[in-house]
C-alpha positions in Angstrom: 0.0 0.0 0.0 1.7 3.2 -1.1 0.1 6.7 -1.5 1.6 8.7 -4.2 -0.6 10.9 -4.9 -4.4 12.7 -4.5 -7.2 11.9 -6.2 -10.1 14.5 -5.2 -13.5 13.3 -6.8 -14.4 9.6 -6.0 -16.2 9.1 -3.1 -14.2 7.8 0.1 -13.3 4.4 0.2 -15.3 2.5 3.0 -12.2 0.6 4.1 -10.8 4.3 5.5 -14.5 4.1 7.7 -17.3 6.1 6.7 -17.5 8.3 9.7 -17.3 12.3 9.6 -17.1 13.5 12.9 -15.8 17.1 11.4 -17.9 20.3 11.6 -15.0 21.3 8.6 -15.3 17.8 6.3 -14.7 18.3 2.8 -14.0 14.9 1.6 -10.7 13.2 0.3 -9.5 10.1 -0.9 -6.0 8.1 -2.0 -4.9 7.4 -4.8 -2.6 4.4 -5.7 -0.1 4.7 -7.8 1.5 1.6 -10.1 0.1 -2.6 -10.4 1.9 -4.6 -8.1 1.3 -3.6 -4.7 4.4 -2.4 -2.4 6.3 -4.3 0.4 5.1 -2.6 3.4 5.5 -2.9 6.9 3.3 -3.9 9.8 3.6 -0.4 11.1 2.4 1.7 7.8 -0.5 2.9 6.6 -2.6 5.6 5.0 -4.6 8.0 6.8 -8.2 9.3 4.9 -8.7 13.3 5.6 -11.9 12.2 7.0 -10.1 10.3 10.3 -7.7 13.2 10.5 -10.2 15.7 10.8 -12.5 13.7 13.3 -9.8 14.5 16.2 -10.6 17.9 18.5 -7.3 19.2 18.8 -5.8 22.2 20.3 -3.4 22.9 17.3 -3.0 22.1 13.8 -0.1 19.7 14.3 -2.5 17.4 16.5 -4.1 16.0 14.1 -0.9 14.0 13.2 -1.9 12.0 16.3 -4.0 9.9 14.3 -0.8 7.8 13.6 -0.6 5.0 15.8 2.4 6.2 18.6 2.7 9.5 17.6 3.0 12.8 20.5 2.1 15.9 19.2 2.8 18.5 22.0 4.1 21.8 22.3 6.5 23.9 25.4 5.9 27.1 23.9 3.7 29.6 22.2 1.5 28.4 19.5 3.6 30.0 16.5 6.5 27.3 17.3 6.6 24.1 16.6 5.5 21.3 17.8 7.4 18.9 19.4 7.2 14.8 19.0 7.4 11.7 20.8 7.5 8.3 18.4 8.7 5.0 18.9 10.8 5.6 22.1 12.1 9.4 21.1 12.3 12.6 21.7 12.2 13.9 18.8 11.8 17.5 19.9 10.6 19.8 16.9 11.9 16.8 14.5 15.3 15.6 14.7 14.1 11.9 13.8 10.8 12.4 11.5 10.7 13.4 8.5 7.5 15.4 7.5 6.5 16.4 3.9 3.6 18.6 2.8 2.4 18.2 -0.8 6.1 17.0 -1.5 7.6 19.5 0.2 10.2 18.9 3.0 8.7 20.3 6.5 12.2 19.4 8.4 15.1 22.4 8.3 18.3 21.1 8.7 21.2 23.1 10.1 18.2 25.5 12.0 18.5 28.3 14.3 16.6 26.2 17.0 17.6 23.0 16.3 18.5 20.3 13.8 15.5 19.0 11.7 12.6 21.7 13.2 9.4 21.2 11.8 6.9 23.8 11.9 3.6 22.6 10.8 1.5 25.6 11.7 1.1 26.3 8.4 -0.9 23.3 7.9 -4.9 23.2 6.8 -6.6 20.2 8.1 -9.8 20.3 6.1 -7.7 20.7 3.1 -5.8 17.0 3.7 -6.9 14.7 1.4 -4.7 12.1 3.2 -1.8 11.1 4.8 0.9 8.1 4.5 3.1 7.1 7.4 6.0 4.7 7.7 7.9 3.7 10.7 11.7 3.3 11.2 14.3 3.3 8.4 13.5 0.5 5.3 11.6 2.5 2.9 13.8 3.9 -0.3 12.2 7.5 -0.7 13.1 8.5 3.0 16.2 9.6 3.9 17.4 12.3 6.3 15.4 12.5 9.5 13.3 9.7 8.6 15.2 6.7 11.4 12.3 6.8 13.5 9.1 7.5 11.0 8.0 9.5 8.7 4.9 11.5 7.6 3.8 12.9 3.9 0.8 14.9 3.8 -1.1 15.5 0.5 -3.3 18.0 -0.3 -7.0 18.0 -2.1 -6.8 19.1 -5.4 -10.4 19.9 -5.6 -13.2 20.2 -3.0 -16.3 17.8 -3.8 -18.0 21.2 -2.0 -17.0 24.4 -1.0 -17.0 25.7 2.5 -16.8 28.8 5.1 -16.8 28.3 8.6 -15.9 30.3 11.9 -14.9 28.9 15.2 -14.9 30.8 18.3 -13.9 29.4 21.8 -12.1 29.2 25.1 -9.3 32.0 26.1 -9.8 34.3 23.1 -9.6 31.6 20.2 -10.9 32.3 16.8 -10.5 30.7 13.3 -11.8 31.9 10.1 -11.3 29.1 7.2 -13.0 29.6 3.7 -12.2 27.1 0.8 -13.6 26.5 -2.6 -12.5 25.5 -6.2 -13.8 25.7 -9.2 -13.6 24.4 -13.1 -10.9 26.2 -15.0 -10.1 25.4 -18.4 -9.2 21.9 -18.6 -8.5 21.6 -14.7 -9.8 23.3 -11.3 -8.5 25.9 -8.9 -8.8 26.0 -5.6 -8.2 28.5 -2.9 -8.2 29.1 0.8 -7.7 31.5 3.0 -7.4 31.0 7.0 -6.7 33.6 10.0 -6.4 33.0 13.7 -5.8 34.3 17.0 -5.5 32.5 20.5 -4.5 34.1 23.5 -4.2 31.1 26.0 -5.1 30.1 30.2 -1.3 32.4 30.0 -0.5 35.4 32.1 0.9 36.9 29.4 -1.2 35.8 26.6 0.3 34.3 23.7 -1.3 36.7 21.2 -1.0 35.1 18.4 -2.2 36.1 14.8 -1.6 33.8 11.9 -3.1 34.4 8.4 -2.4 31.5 5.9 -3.8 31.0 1.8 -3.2 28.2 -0.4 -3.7 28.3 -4.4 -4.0 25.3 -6.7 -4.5 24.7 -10.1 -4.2 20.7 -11.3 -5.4 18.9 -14.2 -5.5 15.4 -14.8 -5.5 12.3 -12.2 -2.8 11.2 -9.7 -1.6 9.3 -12.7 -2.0 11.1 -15.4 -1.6 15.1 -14.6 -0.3 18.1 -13.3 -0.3 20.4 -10.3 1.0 23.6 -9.6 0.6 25.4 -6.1 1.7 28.6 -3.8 1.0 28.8 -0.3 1.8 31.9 2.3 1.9 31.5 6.0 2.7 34.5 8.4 2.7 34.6 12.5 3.9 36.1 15.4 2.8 35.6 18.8 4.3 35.8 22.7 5.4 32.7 24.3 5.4 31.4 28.1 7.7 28.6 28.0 8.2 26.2 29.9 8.9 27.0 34.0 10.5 25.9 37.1 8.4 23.8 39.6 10.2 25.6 42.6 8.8 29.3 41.2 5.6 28.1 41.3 6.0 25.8 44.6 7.5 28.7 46.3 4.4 31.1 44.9 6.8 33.5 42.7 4.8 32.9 39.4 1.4 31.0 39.0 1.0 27.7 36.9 0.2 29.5 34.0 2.6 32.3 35.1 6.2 33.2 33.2 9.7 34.7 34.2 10.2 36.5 31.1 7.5 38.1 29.5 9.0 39.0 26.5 10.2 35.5 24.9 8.2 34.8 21.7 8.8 34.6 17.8 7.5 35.6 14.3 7.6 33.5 11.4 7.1 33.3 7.4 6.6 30.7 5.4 6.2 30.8 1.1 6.5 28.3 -1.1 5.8 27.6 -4.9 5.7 23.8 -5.9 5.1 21.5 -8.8 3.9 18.2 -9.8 3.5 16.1 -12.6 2.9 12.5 -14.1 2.3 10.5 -16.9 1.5 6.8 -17.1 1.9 4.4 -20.2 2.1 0.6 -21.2 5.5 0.3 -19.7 5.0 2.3 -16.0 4.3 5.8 -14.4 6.9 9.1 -14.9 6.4 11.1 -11.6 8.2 14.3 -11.3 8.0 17.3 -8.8 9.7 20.7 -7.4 9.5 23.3 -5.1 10.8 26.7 -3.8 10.2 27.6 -0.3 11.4 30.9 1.0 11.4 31.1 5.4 12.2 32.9 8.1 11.9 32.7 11.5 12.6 35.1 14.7 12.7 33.3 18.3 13.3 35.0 21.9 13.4 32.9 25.0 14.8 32.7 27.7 15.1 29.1 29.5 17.9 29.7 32.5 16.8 32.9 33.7 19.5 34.8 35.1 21.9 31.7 35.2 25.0 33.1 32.9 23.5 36.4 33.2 22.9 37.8 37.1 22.1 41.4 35.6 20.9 41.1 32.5 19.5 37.9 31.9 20.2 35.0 29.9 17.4 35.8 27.1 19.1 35.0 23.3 17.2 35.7 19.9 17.6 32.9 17.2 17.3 34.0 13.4 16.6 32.1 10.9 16.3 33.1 7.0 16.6 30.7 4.1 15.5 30.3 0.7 15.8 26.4 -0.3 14.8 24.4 -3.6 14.5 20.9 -4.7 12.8 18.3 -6.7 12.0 14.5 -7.1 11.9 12.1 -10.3 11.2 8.9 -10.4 10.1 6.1 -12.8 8.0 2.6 -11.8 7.9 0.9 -14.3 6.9 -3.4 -14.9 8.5 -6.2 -16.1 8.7 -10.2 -14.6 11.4 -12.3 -13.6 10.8 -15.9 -15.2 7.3 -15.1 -15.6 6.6 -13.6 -12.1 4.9 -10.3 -11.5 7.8 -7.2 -11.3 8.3 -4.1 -10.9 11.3 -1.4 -10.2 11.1 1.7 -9.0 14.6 4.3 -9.5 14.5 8.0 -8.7 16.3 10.9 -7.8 15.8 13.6 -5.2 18.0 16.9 -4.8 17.7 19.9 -2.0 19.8 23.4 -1.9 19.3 25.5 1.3 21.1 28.8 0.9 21.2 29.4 4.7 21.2 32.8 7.3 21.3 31.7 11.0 22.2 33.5 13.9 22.2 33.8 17.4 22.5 36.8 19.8 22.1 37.7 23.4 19.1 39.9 24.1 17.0 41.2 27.1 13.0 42.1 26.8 14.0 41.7 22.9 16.7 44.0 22.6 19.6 43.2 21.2 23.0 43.0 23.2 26.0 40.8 21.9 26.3 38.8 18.7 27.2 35.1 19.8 27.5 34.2 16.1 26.2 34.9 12.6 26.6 32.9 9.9 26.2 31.8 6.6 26.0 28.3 5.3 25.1 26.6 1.9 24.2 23.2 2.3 22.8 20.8 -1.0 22.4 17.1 -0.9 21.4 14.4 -3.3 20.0 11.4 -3.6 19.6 8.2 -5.7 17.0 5.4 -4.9 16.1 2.2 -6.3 13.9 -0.8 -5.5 13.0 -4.0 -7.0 9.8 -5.4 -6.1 8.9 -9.3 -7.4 5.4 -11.4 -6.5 6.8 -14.6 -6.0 4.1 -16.9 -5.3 0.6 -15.8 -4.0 1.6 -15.6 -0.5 5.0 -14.3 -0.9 6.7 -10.8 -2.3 9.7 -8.8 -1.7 11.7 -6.1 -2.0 15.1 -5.3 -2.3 16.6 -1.7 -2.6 19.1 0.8 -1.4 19.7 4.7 -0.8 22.9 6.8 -1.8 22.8 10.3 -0.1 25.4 12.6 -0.7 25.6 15.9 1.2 28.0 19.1 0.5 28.7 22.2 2.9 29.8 25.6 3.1 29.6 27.5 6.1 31.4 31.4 6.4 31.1 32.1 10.1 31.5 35.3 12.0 34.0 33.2 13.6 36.5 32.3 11.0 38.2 29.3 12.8 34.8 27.8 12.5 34.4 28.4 8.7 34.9 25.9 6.3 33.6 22.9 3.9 32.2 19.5 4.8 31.2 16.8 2.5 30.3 13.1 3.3 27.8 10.6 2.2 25.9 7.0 3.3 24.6 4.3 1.1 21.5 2.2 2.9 20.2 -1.1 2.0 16.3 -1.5 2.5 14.5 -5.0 2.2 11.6 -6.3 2.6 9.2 -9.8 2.5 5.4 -9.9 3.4 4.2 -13.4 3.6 0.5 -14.1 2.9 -2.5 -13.5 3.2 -3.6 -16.8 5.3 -6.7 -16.4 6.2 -7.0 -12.3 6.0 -3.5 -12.4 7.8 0.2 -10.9 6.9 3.3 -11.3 8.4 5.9 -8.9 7.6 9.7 -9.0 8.1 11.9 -5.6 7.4 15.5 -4.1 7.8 17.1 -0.8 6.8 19.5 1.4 7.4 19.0 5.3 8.1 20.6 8.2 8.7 20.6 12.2 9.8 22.5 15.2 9.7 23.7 17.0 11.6 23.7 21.0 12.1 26.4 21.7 9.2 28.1 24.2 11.8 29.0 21.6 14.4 30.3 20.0 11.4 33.2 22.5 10.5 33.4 23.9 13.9 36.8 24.1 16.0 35.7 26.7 19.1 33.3 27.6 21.2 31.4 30.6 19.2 30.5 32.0 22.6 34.1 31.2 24.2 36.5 31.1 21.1 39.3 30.6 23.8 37.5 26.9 24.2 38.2 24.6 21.6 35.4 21.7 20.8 35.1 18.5 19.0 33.7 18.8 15.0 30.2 16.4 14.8 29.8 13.5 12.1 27.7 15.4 9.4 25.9 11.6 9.0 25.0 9.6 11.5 23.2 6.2 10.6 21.0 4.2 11.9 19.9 0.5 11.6 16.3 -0.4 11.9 14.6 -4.0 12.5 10.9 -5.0 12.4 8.7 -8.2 12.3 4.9 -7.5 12.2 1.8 -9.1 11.6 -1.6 -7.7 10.4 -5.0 -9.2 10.4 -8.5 -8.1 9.0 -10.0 -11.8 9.6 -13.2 -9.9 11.5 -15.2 -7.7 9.1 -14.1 -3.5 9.4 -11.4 -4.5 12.0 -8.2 -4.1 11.1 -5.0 -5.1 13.7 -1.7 -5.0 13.2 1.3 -6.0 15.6 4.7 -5.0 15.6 8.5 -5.5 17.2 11.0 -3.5 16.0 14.5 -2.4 17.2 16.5 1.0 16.4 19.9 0.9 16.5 21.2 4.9 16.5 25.4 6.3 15.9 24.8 9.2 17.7 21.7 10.8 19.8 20.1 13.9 19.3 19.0 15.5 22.2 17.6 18.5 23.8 20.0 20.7 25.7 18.0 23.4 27.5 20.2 25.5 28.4 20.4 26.6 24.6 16.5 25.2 23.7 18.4 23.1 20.9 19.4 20.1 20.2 22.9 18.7 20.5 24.7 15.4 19.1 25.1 12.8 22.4 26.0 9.2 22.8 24.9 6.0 20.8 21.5 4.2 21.8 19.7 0.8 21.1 16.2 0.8 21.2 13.3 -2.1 21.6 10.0 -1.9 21.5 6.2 -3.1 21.2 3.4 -1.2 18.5 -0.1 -2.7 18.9 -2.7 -0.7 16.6 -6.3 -1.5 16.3 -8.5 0.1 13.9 -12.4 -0.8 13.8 -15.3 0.2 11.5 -18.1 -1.2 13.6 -20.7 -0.1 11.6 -20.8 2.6 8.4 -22.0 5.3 11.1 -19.4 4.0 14.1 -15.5 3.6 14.8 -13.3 2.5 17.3 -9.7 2.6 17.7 -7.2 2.0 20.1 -3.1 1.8 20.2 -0.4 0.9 22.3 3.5 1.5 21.8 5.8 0.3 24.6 9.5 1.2 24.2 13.1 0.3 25.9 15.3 2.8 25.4 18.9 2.8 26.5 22.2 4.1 25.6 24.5 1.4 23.9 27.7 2.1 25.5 29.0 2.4 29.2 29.4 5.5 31.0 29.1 6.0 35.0 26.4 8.6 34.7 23.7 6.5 33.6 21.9 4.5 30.6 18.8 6.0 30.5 18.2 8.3 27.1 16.6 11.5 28.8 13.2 12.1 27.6 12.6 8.6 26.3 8.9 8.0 26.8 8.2 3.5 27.5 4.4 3.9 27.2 2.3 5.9 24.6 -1.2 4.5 24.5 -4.7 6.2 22.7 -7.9 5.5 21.8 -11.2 6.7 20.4 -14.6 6.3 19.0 -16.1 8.1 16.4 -19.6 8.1 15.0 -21.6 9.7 12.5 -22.7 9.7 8.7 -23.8 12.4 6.9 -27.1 14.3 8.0 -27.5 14.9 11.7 -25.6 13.8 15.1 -21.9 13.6 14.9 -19.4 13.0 17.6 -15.6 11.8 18.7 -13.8 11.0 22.2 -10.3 10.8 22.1 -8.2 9.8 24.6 -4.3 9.9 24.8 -1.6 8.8 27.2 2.2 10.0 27.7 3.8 7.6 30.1 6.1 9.2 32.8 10.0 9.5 31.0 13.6 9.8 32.5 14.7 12.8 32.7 18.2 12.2 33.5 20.4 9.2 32.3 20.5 8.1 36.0 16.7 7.9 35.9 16.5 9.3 39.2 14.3 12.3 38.4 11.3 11.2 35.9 8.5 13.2 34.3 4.5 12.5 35.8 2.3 11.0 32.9 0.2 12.9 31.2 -3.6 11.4 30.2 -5.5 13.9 28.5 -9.6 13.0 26.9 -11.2 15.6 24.4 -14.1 15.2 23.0 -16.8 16.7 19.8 -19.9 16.7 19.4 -22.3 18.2 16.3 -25.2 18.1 14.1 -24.8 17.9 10.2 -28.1 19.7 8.6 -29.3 18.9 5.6 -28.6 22.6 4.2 -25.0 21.6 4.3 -24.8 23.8 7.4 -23.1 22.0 10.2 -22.2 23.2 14.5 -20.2 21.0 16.3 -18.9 21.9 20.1 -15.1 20.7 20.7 -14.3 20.4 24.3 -10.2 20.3 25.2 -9.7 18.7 28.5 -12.7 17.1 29.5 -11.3 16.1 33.1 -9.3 19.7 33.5 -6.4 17.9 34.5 -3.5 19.1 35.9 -0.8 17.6 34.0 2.1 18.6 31.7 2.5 19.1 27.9 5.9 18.3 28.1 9.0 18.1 31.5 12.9 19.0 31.5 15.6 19.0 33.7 18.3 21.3 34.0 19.7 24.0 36.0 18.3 27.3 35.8 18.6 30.3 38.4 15.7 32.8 39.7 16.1 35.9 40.5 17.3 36.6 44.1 19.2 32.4 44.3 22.6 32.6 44.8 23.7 29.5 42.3 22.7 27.3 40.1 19.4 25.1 40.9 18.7 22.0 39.1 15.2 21.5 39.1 12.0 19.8 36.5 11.2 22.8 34.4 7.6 22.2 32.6 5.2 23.2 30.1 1.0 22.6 31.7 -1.8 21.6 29.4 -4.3 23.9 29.2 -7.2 24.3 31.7 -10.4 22.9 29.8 -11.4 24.6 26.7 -14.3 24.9 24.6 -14.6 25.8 21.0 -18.4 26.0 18.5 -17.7 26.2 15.3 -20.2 27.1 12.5 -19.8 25.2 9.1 -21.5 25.8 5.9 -20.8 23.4 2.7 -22.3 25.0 -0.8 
């Protein structure tokens, strides 16, 4: 099962479930590119646009947590992004998942704030036609920050109905959203237009204001056709990040409270892409491209007045880059002695022409240039995969991935100036054995890899100390993934799917916050346990529920500890949904983050978090729609995300080591008004 690319005007498959449960649902459905269905694993799949919008969510990004394992949480204000939790990781705003949208890379390598952010803020849910996921490293068109999963998000190319609708809610949240499309010459345009704002349970409220547009013209099919698309996203908002336990324990700042009232960011995001295909006798040409001009501005302030006793430790992080890139790639069939065959070859290529820089600041005013640099960074990347149908209950794969990567970085600090080049062939294989009686069993293995921060690359000294010297980071580090699963639909509409996998990582990323990025740490091993169950009870009802239970450990020996600090063991969800087409429609969610280490020692830990939200709406039959989202059901007190570090208040004499953490929001409501035309 592979999802290439959108097709917008058949009706939704029923094996994606029939249910709605989205005040916003304007359709969506997959389409499958090529004959001979591809090796997959037990922890893939495809995710319709009508389960992703079912969720109530308190940010865009949530909605992601419709694949099985996957955190979606956030330590700061709403313009930043989100950070994730898969399979055993931290993967704070990315590192270790690679996200596309509409074939465009979401993941910034060699950021201001940290190797492999994604911000996903720009995304429109209503407008996802669907979503494919894989898990760990064995699939040939993933490559950098993909060792842990990744995510590619297609959008609709055409609406099967326009709509406008308004949401208002809880702690000054409102959301405008108005889509349509309509015939144009040979093809259809769409367009949509969205603005926020959101203040927050904060203090200092978050403020934020966010206007977003997408435009689309396409012809053809998924097969057989073209796209071409621009999108503009613009933010800025204030951020309380996260705090110390002992300043609220000790009544200096409330739960919702904040040291530094002047940390928060602005952000721009515009990008023009391309796609296009062709099918014939022999296979299907695919080929796409994109331009994607960004910037981002970020002020916070995580230690307080730790390295700063007068001024403060605040620093502004800057961020501007135009970047580029494309995919081709040809399927095309044959057989080997007679047995079904096909091969797949293709080609991808990305140019980031990089500004970064970092500075000290207090209440946003500049004070000290740490460092400002430039760096060019390209890569390439050739891929290939032969897939053969060897009996009926046996097919493989067998392929491999050559990344190359160049880079150029002209520091303020010249001793940390210079070039870097290096590169990483990957095997990726495959087998899926079966069907026996409505039942798979999959075996994969694959190596993976990601980069790291170009600068830490070519650096000698400490930017901030150039007296200090350091050690220059791999620019690849691989990664070696293993998985058996099985996956069974032997009861009708219930599909469940087992898996045990093992991640074998070169070199951690992990979050230093002190800085609020992350750095490159020790090697790790990781086991684990994915149990995902999805069931279509009935064409108006759905169930789900998921469990992921992880060992994660560093793989050397070192007297501080094993534990890999912010490893979550336990991730567990589920949810029923209900409703089809005219009147009541309705979802309950519930999600669990088990308690992590938070030290490699694990002698401080993080509390679990368990959070329920729930919808509820009628569907008219004017096409107008109101459904009531409530965030939080049970108000409870628990936290988005934890740390540990040292930090210093004002008025403590040293250093204090202490949990620093983010709270979830105090229930929320949101109505929101829906018309379809």
């Amino acid at each position: 099962m592979r999802l290439d690319e959108i097709e917008v005007f058949a009706p939704m498959p029923a094996s994606f479930g029939a249910t709605a449960a989205s005040a916003g649902y304007v359709g969506g459905v997959t389409g499958i590119g090529g004959t001979l269905t591809t090796v997959n694993s037990a922890s893939a799949g495809i995710i319709s646009g009508a389960q992703l919008n079912s969720r109530p969510v308190t940010r865009p990004g949530e909605v992601l947590e419709e694949v099985p394992g996957l955190i979606v949480t956030q330590h700061s204000g709403e313009g930043k992004a989100n950070q994730f939790f898969l399979r055993g990781f931290n993967l704070d705003h990315g590192t270790d998942i690679a996200i596309h949208v509409d074939g465009m890379p979401v993941n910034m390598r060699t950021h201001a704030h940290g190797q492999g952010y994604a911000d996903l803020n720009f995304l429109i849910p209503e407008l996802v036609g669907a979503v494919e996921f894989h898990k760990g490293p064995y699939f040939v068109r993933d490559g950098d920050f993909a060792s842990a999963g990744s995510v590619r998000i297609d959008y609709l190319d055409k609406l099967d109905r326009n709509i406008a609708l308004t949401t208002l809610g809880s702690f000054g949240f409102k959301r405008g959203l108005s889509a349509a499309s309509v015939p144009l010459g040979a093809g259809n345009l769409l367009v949509a237009g969205e603005a926020q704002t959101y203040d927050g349970p904060w203090v200092v409220p978050d403020a934020l204001r966010k206007l977003n547009g997408v435009a689309r013209y396409s012809q053809g099919t998924a097969t057989d056709g073209f796209a071409v698309s621009g999108m503009a996203y613009w933010a800025k908002w204030n951020a309380t990040n996260q705090i110390p336990e002992r300043a609220v324990a000790e009544g200096i700042i409330g739960r919702y409270g904040t040291l530094d009232p002047t940390d928060g960011g602005d952000t721009g995001r515009f990008s023009l892409s391309g796609r296009w295909s062709q099918s014939d006798a022999g296979g299907i040409t695919r080929a796409s491209a994109y331009v994607i001009r960004y910037q981002m501005n970020l002020w916070n302030n995580f230690t307080y007045f730790l390295n700063d006793p007068v001024d403060g430790d605040q620093f502004r992080q800057r961020d501007a880059r135009v970047l580029g890139g494309g995919e081709i790639s040809r399927v095309f069939q044959g057989d080997l002695f007679g047995l079904p065959m096909e091969n797949e070859i293709g080609v991808q290529t990305r140019t980031d022409n990089i500004r970064v820089g970092l500075s000290n600041a207090t209440a946003r005013q500049y004070r000290s240039t740490v460092l400002d640099d430039h760096v060019l960074e390209a890569s390439a990347a050739l891929y290939y995969e032969n897939r053969v149908r060897w009996t009926d209950w046996l097919r493989t794969s067998v392929g491999f991935r050559a990344d190359g990567y160049y880079a150029d970085v002209r520091s303020d600090t010249p001793a940390n100036s210079g070039r870097a080049r290096d590169s990483i062939v990957n095997p990726k294989l495959g087998a899926v054995f079966g069907p026996w009686r409505d039942t798979e069993i999959y075996l994969n293995y694959g190596g993976g890899f990601h980069s790291n921060d170009a600068r830490g690359v070519t650096a000698t000294v400490d930017p901030a100390s150039p007296l200090f010297n350091i050690s220059r980071s791999p620019f690849l580090v691989p990664s070696t993934g293993y998985e058996v699963g099985i996956r069974n639909r032997s009861i009708a509409g219930l599909e469940t799917s087992l898996a045990l996998f093992r991640l074998d990582f070169a070199s951690e990323n992990l979050f230093q916050g002190d800085t609020g990025s992350t750095e490159p740490s020790r090697p790790t091993r990781r086991f684990g346990i994915e149990w995902s169950n999805h069931y279509a009870v009935t064409p108006w009802l759905r169930l789900e529920g998921d469990l992921t239970i992880t060992n994660a450990r560093f793989s050397d020996r070192d007297p501080v500890g094993q534990r890999v600090p912010e490893a979550p063991t336990t991730i567990a969800s589920a949810g029923v949904t209900f409703g089809e087409g005219q009147g009541w429609f309705g979802s309950l969610r519930f999600r669990y983050f088990g308690p992590r280490p938070l030290i490699e020692d694990n002698t401080v830990r993080s509390k679990p978090t368990a959070l329920l939200n729930g919808r509820i709406g009628y569907a008219f039959d004017a096409g107008v729609s109101l459904a009531l989202d409530v965030l939080n059901l049970t108000n409870a007190k628990a936290d988005q995300i934890t740390y540990y570090y040292e930090s210093r208040l004002p008025g403590e004499a040293s250093a204090v080591a202490d949990r620093h953490f983010h709270p979830v929001e105090p229930t929320a409501v949101r109505l929101t008004l829906a018309g379809r035309f």
